[in-house]
C-alpha positions as CSV (number, residue, x, y, z in Angstrom):
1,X,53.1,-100.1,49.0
2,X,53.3,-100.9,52.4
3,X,55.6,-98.8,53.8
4,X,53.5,-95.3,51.7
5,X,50.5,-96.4,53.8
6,X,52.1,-96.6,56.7
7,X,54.2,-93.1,56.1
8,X,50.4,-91.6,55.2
9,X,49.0,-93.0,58.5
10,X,51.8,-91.3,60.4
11,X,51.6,-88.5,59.0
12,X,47.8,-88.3,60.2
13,X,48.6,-88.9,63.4
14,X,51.8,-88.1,64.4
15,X,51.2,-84.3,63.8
16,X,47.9,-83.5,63.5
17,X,48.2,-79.8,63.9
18,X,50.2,-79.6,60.3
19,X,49.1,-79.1,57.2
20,X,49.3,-82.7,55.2
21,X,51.2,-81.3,52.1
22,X,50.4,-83.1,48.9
23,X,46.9,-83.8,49.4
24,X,43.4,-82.5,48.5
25,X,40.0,-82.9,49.8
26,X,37.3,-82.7,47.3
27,X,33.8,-81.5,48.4
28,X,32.1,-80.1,51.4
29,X,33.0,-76.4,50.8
30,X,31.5,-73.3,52.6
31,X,33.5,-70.4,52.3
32,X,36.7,-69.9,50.3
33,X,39.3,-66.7,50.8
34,X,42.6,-66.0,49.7
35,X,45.1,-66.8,52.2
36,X,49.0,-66.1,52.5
37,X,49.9,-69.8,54.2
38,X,48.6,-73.1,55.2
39,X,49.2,-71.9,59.1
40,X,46.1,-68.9,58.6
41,X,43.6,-71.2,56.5
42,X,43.9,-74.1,59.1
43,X,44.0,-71.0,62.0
44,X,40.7,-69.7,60.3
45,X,39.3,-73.7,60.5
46,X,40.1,-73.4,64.0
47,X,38.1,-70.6,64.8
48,X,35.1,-71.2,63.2
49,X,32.5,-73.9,65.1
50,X,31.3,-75.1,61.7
51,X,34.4,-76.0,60.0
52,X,35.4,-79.6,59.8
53,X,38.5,-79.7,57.4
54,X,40.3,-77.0,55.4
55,X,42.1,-76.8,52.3
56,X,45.0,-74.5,51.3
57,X,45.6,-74.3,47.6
58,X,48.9,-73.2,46.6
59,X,49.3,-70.0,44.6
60,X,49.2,-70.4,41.1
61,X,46.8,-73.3,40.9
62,X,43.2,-71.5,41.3
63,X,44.6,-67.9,40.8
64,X,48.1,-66.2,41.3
65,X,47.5,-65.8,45.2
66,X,46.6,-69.1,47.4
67,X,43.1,-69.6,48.2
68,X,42.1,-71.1,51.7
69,X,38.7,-73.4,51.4
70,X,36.7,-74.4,54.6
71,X,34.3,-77.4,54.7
72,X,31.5,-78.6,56.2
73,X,32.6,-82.0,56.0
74,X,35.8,-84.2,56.0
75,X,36.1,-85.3,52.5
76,X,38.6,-88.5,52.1
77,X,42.0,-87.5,51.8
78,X,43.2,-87.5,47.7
79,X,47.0,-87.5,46.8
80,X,47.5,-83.7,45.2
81,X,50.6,-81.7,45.2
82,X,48.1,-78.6,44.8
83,X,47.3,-78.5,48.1
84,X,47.8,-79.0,51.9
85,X,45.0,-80.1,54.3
86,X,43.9,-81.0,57.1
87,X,40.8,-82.0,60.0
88,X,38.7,-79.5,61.8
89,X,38.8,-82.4,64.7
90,X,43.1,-82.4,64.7
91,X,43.0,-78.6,66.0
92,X,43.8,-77.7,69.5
93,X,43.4,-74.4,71.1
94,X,47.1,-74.2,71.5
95,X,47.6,-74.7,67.9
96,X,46.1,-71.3,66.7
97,X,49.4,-68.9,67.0
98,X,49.7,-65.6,66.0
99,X,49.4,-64.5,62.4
100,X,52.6,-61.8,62.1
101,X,52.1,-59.6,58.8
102,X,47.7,-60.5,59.0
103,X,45.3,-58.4,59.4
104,X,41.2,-59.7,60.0
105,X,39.5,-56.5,58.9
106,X,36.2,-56.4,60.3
107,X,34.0,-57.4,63.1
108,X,34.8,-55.1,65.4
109,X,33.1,-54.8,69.0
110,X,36.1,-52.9,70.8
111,X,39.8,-51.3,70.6
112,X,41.9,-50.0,72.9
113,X,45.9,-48.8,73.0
114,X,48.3,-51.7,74.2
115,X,51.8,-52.3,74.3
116,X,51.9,-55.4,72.3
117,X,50.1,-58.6,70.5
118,X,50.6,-60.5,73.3
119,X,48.1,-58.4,75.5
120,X,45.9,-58.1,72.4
121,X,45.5,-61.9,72.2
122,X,45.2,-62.0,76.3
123,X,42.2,-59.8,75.6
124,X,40.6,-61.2,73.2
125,X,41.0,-64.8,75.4
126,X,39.3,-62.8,78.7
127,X,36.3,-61.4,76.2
128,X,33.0,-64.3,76.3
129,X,31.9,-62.3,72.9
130,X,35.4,-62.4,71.0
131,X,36.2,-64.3,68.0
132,X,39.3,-63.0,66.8
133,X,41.8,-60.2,67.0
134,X,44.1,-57.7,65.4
135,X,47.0,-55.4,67.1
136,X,47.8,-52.5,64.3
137,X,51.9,-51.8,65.4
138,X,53.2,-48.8,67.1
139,X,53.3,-46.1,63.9
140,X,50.4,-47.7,62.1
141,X,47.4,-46.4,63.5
142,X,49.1,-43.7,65.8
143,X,51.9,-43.6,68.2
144,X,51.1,-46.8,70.2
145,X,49.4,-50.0,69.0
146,X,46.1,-50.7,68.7
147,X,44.0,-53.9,69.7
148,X,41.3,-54.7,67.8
149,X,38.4,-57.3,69.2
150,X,36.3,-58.8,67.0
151,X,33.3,-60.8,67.8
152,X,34.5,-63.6,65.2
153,X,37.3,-63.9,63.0
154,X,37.3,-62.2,59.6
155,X,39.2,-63.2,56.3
156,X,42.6,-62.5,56.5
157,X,44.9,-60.1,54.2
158,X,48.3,-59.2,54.1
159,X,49.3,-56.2,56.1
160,X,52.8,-55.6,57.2
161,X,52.0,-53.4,60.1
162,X,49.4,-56.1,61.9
163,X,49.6,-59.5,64.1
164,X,46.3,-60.9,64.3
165,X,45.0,-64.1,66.1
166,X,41.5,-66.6,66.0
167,X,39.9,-67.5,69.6
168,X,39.5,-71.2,68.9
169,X,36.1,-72.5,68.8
170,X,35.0,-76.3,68.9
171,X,34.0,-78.0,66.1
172,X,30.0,-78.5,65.7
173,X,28.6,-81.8,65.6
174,X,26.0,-83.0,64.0
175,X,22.9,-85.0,65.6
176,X,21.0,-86.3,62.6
């Protein structure tokens, strides 16, 4: 008994970007969206001020596709193999990666031709008004890609022929 608690408790720590597989937390939702992986429901936590913990439900448990939820709140931690979860607090800016195969329809305040994600994402980190971003490959939207800056970051889909990203934002904190 012990030695679980002590697994859980690194776990927690130890890696507190990562998605704690196996557990749920119950409560405090906001918003919920289908979302391909644990990496863009905890991304989407990170760039949204209000979010204090995220849950990723695999697929086939609320639906046949996964289904991100993002809370208000940071419910206690309960042992389900439905889900992976995690704390709005445990995100760092250099956590939130690029989403290959993403797309974050929507939002849109500029777009411009560049030669690839990487100057997309550097664009979107030199723009005050940004909140996310989406680079449309070479072929997809014409012969060169396409940057895409949003002023905050939408839901994600699937989309082979985009690589989108989420400006991290700092969680809100409550004064009551």
């Amino acid at each position: 008994m012990r030695s679980s608690w002590l697994l859980l408790i690194l776990v927690l720590f130890v890696t507190p970007a990562a998605a704690v597989d196996g557990f749920d937390q119950p409560g405090g939702d906001y918003t919920n969206f289908e979302a391909a992986s644990w990496f863009v429901c905890r991304n989407s936590c990170g760039g949204d001020s209000r979010c204090q913990a995220w849950t990723w439900v695999k697929p086939g448990i609320q639906g046949p596709a996964a289904r991100c939820w993002l809370k208000d709140r940071t419910p206690p931690l309960v042992r389900n193999a439905c889900c992976n979860s995690g704390s709005g607090a445990n995100i760092r800016k250099a956590d939130l990666k690029a989403e290959d195969k993403t797309d974050r329809p929507g939002f849109d305040i500029n777009n411009f031709t560049v030669r690839g994600w990487q100057e997309c994402e550097r664009a979107c980190a030199g723009e005050g008004q940004c909140g996310g971003w989406s680079y449309a490959r070479a072929g997809v939207q014409g012969p060169q890609g396409r940057c895409w800056i949003k002023s905050r970051a939408p839901n994600p889909v699937v989309n082979p022929g985009i690589v989108s990203g989420v400006k991290w934002k700092p969680r809100s904190v409550r004064i009551d």
